[in-house]
C-alpha positions in Angstrom: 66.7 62.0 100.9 68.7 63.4 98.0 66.0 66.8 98.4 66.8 66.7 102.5 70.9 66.9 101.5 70.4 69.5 98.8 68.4 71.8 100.9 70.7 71.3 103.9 73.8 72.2 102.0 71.9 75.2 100.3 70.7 76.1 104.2 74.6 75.8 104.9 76.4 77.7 102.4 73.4 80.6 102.5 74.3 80.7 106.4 77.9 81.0 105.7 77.6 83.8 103.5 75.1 85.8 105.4 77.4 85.6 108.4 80.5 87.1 106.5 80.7 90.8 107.5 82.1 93.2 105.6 84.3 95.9 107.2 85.2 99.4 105.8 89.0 98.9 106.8 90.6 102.6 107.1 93.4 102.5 103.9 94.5 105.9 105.2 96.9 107.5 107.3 98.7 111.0 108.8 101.9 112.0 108.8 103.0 114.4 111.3 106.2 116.5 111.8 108.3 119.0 112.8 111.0 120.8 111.0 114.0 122.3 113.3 117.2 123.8 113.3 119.9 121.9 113.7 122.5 124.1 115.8 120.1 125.5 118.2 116.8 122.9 117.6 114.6 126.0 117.0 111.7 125.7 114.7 111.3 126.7 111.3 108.7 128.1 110.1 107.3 128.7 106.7 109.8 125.8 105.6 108.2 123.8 102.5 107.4 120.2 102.8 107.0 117.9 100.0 105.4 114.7 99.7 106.5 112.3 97.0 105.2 110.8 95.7 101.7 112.7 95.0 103.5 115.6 95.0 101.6 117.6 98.0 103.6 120.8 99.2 102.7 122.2 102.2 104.5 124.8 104.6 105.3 124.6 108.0 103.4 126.5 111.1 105.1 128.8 113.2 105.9 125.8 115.5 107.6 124.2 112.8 105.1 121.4 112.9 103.1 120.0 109.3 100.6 117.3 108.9 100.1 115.4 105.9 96.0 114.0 106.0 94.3 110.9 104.8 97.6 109.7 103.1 97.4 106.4 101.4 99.2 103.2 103.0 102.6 102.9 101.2 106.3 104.2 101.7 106.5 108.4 101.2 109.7 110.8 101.2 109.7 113.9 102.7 111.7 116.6 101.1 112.2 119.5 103.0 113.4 123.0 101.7 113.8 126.6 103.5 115.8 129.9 102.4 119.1 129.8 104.0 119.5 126.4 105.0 120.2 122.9 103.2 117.4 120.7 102.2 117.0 117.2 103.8 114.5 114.4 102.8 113.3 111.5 105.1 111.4 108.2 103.8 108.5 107.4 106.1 105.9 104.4 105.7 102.7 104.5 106.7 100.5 101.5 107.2 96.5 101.6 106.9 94.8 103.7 109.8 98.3 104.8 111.3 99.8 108.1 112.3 103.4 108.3 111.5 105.6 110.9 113.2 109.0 112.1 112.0 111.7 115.0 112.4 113.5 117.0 110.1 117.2 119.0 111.2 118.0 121.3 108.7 121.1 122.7 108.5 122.3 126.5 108.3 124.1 127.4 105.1 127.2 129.3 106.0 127.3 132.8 104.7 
């Protein structure tokens, strides 16, 4: 009898842990923006984006748009810095497999 429990709780436990999956979860994410002006809500291009941290620069298109790829799940801020204007900075958060979108408004400096 004893035999009959033990291989019936083997049988068990070997059946439970063949039918536990494992899933390659996506720990990644994007972030996507656009960089304007702020009077007129023109585009900026060639403005310089920073990630922090991980420190990843990259510049705007001629759209104004930038994407940040296969960005780790956490919280992120955006600095944001272009020749004649004042630099802003956002804080985004981007959870696993998510695309975050965000705008930035910089602001002319006066001459």
């Amino acid at each position: 009898m004893k035999r009959l429990v033990r291989f019936f709780l083997i049988s068990l436990i070997s059946l439970f842990f063949s039918g536990c999956n494992t899933y390659e979860y996506d720990f990644y994410g994007n972030i996507n923006g656009t960089v304007t002006d702020y009077e007129d809500n023109s585009p900026i291009e060639g403005a310089s984006v920073l990630l922090m941290p991980g420190s990843k620069t990259i510049t705007t298109f001629s759209d104004g748009t930038f994407v940040f790829e296969d960005i780790e799940a956490g919280k992120y801020t955006i600095s944001v810095q272009k020749s004649g204007y004042q630099s802003d900075r956002k804080t985004v958060e981007i959870s696993s497999g998510e695309d975050v979108s965000t705008a930035v408004s910089l602001k002319r400096i006066p001459e």
